[in-house]
DRENGUZA-296795 format. One record per residue: residue in one letter; x, y, z of N, C-alpha, C in turn. Coordinates in steps of 0.001 Angstrom, whole numbers, plus 524288, in hexadecimal, padded with zeros to 5 digits. Atoms other than C-alpha are relative to their C-alpha. Layout:
BEGIN
aXYZXYZXYZ...
# end
This chain:
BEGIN
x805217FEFC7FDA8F52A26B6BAC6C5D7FD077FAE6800C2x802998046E7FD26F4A396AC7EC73EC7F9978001B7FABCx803EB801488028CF3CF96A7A1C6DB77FB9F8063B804D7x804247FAF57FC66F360F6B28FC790E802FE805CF7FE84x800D47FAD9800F7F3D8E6BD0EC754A7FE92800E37F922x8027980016805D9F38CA6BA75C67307FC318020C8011Ax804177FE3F7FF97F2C046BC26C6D6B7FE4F805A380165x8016C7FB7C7FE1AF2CB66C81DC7546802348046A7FA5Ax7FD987FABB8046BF34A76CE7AC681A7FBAE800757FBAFx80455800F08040CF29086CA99C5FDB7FC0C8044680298x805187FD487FD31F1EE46D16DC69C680078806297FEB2x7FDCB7F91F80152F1B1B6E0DCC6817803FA801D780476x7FACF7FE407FBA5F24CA6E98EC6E1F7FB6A80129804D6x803397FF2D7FD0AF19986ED6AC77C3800497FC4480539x7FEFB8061C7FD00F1AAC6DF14C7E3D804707FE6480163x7FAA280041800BBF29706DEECC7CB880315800428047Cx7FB997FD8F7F941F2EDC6E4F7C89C07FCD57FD1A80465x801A58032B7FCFEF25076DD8EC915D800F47F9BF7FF76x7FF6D8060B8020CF27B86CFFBC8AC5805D08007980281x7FB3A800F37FF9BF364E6D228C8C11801977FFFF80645x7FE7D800137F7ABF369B6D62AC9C577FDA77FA7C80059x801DC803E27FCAEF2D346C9D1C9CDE802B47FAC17FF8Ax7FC2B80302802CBF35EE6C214C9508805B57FF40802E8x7FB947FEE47FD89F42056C732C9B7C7FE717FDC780684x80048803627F9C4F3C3D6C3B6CA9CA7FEA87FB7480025x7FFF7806F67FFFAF38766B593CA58B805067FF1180137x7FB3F8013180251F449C6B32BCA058802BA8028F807A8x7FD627FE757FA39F4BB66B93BCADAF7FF3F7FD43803C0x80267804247FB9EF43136B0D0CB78C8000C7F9547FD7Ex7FF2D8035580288F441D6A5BECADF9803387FE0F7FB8Fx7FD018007C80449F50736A45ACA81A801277F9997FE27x7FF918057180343F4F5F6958ECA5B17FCE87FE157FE9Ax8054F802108034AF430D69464CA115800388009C7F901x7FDFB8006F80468F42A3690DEC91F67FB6B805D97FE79x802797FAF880466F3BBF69BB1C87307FE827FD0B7FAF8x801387FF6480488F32DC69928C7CAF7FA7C802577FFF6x8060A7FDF480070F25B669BE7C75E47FDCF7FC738009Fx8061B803787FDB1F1A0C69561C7B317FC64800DB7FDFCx805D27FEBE80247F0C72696C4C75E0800D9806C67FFE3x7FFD27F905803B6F11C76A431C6E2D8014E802D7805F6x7FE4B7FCB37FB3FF178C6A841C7B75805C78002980358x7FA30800447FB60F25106AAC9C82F87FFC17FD5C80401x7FFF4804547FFB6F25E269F69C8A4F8058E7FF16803AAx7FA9D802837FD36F2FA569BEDC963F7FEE77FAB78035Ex80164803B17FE4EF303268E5FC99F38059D7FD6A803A3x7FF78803247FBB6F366C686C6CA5DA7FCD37FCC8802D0x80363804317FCA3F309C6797DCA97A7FA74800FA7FCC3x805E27FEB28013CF25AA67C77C9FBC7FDF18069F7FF50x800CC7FA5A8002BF1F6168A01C9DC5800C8802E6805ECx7FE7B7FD5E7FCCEF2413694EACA5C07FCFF803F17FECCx803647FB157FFF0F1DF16A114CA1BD802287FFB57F930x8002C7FE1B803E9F1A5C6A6B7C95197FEED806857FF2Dx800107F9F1801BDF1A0D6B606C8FD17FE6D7FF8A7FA59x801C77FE3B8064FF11E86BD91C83837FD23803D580065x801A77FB057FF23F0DA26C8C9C7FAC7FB277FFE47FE1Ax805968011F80030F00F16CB3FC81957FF45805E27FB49x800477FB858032BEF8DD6D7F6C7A97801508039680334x7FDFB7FAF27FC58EFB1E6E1CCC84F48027E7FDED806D0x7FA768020D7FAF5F04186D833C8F7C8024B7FBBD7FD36x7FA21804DC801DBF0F3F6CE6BC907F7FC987FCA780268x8026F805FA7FD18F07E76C142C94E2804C37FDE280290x7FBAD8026B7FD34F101A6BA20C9F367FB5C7FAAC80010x80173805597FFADF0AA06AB10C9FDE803247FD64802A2x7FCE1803427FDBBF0FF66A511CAAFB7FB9D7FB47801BEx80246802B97FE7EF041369AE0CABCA7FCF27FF45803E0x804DD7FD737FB5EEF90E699BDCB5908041F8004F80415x7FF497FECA7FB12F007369778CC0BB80369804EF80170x7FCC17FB9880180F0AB56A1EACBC807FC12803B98031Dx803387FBA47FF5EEFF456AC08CBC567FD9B7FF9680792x8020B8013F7FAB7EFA186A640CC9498025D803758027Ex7FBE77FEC77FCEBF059D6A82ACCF478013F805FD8016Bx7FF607FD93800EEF05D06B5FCCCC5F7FACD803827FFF1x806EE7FD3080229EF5C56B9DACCB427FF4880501802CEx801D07FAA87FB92EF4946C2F2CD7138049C804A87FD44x7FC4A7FCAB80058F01646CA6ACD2F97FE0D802D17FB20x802037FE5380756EFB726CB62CC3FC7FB8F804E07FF9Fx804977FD877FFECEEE5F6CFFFCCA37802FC806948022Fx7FED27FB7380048EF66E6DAF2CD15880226801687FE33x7FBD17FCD780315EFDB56DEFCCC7267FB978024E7FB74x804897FE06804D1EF11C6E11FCBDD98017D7FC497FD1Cx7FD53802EC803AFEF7456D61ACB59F7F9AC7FC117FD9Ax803AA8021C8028EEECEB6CFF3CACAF802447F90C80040x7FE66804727FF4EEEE1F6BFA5CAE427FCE57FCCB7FE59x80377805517FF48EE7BC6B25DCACC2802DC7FAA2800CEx7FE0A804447FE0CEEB476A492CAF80806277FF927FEF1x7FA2F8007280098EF7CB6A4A1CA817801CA8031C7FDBBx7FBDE7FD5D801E8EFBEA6B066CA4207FF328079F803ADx800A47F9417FCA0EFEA86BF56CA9F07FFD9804087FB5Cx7FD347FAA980434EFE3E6CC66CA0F58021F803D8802C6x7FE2C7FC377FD91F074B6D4E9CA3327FF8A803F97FC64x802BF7FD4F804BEF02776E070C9A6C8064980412800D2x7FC157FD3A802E1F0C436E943C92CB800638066D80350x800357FB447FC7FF07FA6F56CC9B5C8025B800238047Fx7FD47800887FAB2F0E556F0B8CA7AD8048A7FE317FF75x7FC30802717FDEDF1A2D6EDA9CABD47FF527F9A77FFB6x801D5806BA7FD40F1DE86DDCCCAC0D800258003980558x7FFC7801E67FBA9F1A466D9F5CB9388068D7FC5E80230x7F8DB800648013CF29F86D6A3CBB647FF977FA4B80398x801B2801CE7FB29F26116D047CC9B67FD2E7FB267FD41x8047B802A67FF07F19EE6C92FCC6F8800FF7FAD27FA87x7FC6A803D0804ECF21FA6C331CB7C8803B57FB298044Ex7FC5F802917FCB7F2C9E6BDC1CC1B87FC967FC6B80298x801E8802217FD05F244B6B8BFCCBB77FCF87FA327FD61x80107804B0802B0F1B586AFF5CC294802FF7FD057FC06x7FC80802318020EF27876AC6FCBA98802437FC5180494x7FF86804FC7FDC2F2DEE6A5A5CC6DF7FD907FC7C800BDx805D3805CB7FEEEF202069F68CCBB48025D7FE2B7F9E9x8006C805848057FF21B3698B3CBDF0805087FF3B7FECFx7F9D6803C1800D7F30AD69553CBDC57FE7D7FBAE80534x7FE2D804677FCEEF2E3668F01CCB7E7FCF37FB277FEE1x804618035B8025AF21B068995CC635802A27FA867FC96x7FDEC802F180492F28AA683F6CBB74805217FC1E801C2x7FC868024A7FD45F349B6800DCC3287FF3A7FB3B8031Cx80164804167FD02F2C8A6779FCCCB87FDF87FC377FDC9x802D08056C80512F2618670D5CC0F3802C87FDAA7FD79x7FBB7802A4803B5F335F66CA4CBB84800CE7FBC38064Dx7FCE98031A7FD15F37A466870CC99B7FCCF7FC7380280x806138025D7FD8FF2A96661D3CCD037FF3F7FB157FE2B
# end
């Protein structure tokens, strides 16, 4: 077991099935990005921080950083998705946004990609 799935096995079961899909679609769109804990958080890095995941009290926090969220604001607003500069909630009542995870995961691989090749 990785240092993140330590984390998500630590969390209540409540948080559990949402941590693990969000976990499982990092990991899928970013299979060479490294894994650890960050400031008490799941943590995928390529070229520097990539995105982070944690469980909030009643959502999964996604932290893909301001421009992350930017990148993504209008889609957040129509989805009802609660936000601010750098982070999205995706609350435990909904579905993960499957789409809208993917989408600001590439913006921040290419992000990150162009800052290695830059």
């Amino acid at each position: 077991m990785s240092v993140i799935d330590d984390y998500v096995a630590a969390q209540e079961a409540s948080h559990q099935a949402h941590l693990t899909q969000l976990v499982g679609l990092v990991r899928a769109l970013a299979p060479d990005a490294g894994e650890k804990i960050s400031w008490g958080m799941p943590t995928w890095t390529l070229h520097g921080n990539l995105v982070h995941v944690a469980a909030g009290k009643h959502h999964v926090g996604l932290y893909p950083g301001a421009d992350g969220v930017a990148h993504v604001a209008d889609a957040c607003t129509e989805l009802g998705l609660r936000h601010s500069k750098g982070a999205i909630q995706l609350p435990l009542s909904a579905p993960i946004p499957v789409e809208l995870v993917t989408r600001v995961v590439k913006f921040r691989l290419a992000q990150q990609r162009a800052k290695a090749s830059g």
